[in-house]
N, C-alpha and C positions, 0 to 999 in steps of 0.2 A: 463909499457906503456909509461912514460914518457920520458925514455933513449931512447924507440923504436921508438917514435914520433918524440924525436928532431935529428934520423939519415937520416930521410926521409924527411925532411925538404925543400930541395931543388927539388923534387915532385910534380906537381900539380893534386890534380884528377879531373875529370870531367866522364861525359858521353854524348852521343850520340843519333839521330833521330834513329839510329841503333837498340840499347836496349828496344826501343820502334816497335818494327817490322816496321820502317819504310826504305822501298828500294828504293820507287820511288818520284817523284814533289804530285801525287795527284794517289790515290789508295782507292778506297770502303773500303778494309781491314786494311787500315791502321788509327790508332788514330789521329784525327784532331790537327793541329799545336798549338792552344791552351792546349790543357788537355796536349800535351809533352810539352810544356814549365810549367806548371802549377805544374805537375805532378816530375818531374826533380828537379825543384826548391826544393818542397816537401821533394822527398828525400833524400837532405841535398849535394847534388853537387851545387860548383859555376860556374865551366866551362860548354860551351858546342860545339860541330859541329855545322855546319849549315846542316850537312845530306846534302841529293839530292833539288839541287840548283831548287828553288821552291818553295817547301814545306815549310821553311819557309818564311816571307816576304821578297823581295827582295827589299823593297826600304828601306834604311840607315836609315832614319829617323823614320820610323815605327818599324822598328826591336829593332832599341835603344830604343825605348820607351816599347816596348814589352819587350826585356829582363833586362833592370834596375829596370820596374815596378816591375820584380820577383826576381831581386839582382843576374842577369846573365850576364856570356863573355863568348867571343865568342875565341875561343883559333885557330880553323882553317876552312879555307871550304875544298870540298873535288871535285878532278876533274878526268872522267876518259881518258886513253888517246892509242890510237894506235901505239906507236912511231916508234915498228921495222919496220912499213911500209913506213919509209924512210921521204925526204922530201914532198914528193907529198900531205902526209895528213896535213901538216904542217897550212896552212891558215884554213883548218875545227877543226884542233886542237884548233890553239888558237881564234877563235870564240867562241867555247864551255868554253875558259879558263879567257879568258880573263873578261866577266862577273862577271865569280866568283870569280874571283881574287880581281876585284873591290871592292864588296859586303866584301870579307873578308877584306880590309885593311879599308874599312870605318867603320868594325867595329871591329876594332882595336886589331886585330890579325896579327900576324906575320907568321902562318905556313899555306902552300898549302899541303893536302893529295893527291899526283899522283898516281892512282890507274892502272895497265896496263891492257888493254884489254884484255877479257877471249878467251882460243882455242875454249871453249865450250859453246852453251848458258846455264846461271845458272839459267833458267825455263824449257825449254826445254830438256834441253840435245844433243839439236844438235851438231856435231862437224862442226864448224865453218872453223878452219884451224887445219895445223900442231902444234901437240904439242912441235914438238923442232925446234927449229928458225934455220934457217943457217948461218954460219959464216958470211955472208954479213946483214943477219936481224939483228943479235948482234949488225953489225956495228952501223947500223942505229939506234939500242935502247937506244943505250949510246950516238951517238954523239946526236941525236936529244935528249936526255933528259936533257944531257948538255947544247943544247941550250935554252930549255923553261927554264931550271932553271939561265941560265944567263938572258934573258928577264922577268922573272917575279921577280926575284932580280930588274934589271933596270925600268922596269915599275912601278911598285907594289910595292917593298921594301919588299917584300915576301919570304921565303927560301920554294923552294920545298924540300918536304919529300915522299920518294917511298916506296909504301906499295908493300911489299910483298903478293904474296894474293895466295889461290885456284882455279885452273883451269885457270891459265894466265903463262906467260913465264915468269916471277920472283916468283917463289915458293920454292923450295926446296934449302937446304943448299949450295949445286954445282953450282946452278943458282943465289942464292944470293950473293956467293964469286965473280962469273965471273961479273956479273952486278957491285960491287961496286968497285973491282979491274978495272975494263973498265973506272970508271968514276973519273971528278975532284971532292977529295973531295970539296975544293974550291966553287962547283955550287951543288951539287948533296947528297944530305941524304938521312936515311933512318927512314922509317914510320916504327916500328917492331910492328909488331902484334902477340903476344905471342901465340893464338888461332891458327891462319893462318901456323903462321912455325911450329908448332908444328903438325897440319894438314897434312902438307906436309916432314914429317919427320925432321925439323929440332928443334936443341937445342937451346934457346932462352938465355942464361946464358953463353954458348959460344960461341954466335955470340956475345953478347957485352962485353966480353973479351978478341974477335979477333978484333973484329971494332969497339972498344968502339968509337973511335974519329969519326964517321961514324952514327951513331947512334942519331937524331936530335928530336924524337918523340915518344912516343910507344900508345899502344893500347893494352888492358890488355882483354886477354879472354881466354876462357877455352875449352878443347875439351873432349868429354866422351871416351875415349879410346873404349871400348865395340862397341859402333855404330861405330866409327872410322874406327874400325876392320872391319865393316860389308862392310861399305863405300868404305874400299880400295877394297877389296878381290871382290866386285863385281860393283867396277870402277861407282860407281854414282857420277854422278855431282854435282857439289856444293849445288846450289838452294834445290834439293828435298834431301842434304845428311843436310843442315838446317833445312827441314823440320821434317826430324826423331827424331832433336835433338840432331844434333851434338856437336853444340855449347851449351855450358851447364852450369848452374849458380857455381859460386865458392862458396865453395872450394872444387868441388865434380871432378874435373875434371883434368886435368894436361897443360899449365904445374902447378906446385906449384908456386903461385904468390910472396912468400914472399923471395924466392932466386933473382928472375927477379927484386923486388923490390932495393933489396941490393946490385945487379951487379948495377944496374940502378944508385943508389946513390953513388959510388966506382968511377961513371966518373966525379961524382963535376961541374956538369952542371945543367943548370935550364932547367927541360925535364916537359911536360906535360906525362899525362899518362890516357887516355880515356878509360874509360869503355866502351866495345863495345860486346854485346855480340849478335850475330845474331842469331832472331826467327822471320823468316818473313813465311808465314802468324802468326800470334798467335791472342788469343783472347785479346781483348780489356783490360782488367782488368789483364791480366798477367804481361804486366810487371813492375806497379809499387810497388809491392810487393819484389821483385826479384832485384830492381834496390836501396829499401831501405836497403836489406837483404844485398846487395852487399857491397855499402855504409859502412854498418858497420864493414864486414868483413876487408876490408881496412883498417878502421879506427882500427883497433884491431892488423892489422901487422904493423903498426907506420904511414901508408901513408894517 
């Protein structure tokens, strides 16, 4: 444990409003902003998200007091964004961004989570748009992501990182090469969510031994293969394929954490590494059970 602890060193763990079934600013089913910072703290994380900008206190000074009271930081916020729809959405983007961007640098975070817009709603199932962008939407996902990550760099002192996600036009292996080959590493990282690509068929161990230099974040979750199966084969959307249980506590699940760990320490970088493992709706009492459970498992592969 001691050889395995001091290789992960360079590692930070934390967790998420996420692991707590929280999705949105304020939701009935979701655990009030106190019991998850209470709750978190508890089980033995020092980082955390700020989740959907809201939910927790948005003024600086409350927040600092709220999470030092629990011996908590704040490692990033999270924003979501339409970008392949060119310049046009550009001033509703950075309205929505630019708040949270604030909130994260006054409490003394360095990373922005860019989440892209879904084709499909993830309550609904509606299909929204096309699931495959056209060569002129591409254009516009990279040069406009290039541009928030150069103004949130300039404004904010912030590095965006882009999460690959389920049911959005950055998912799958093809679209992840084409997205980071598109962009300047210089402006532009990536959020890896080991749940997410592996979700969407990709290998999380050889995406950061193709882009390790590329790689500025990650987000550590698991998927239950079996439902997975069920999810593809009969094309449900995200939200209700969370609901069945997709996403599923470690180490029950794939990918294996503790390769993703060791690629992750191989790049000699100081990476956060977020527990996120989504169960929205869930009961109240689920997950801090699951989020101690987790904790330990970590602490057992060296991280």
């Amino acid at each position: 444990m001691t050889s395995s602890a001091a290789s992960y060193n360079r590692i930070r763990i934390g967790s998420a409003p996420d692991s707590w079934g929280v999705w949105f600013p304020d939701d009935p089913r979701q655990v009030p902003w106190r019991r998850f910072l209470d709750e978190v703290a508890r089980a033995g994380y020092e980082w955390i998200e700020l989740g959907p900008y809201g939910y927790l206190p948005t003024d600086p000074a409350r927040l600092t007091e709220e999470t030092s009271a629990r011996g908590l930081k704040v490692s990033a916020g999270t924003v979501f964004t339409g970008l392949h729809h060119g310049p046009a959405v550009w001033e509703k983007t950075w309205a929505h961004v630019a708040d949270i961007a604030a909130l994260t640098r006054a409490m003394g975070a360095d990373h922005l989570v860019v989440i892209p817009s879904f084709w499909r709603d993830d309550k609904t199932g509606e299909v929204l748009e096309d699931r495959t962008l056209t060569p002129e939407q591409w254009r516009h996902l990279t040069t406009q992501t290039e541009r928030l990550g150069q103004e949130v760099g300039d404004r904010f002192g912030l590095r965006i990182v882009v999460h690959p996600h389920a049911d959005t036009h950055i998912d799958s292996e093809e679209n992840v090469g084409r997205f980071l080959d598109g962009t300047d590493a210089d402006l532009v990282s990536l959020c890896l969510d080991t749940g997410h690509y592996a979700y969407c068929g990709g290998d999380s161990v050889k995406l950061i031994e193709t882009y390790g230099e590329r790689i500025g974040y990650l987000h550590l979750k698991q998927v239950d293969p079996e439902i997975l199966a069920e999810v593809v084969a009969n094309e449900v959307p995200f939200g209700p394929a969370v609901a069945r249980g997709v996403m599923c506590e470690p180490p029950a699940g794939v990918p294996a954490l503790e390769p993703v760990l060791a690629a992750a320490q191989r790049l000699d970088a100081e990476l956060f590494a977020i527990v996120e493992q989504d169960m929205y709706p869930c009961p109240p009492d689920k997950p801090f059970p699951i989020a101690e459970r987790t904790r330990r498992f970590l602490r057992s592969c060296g991280a």
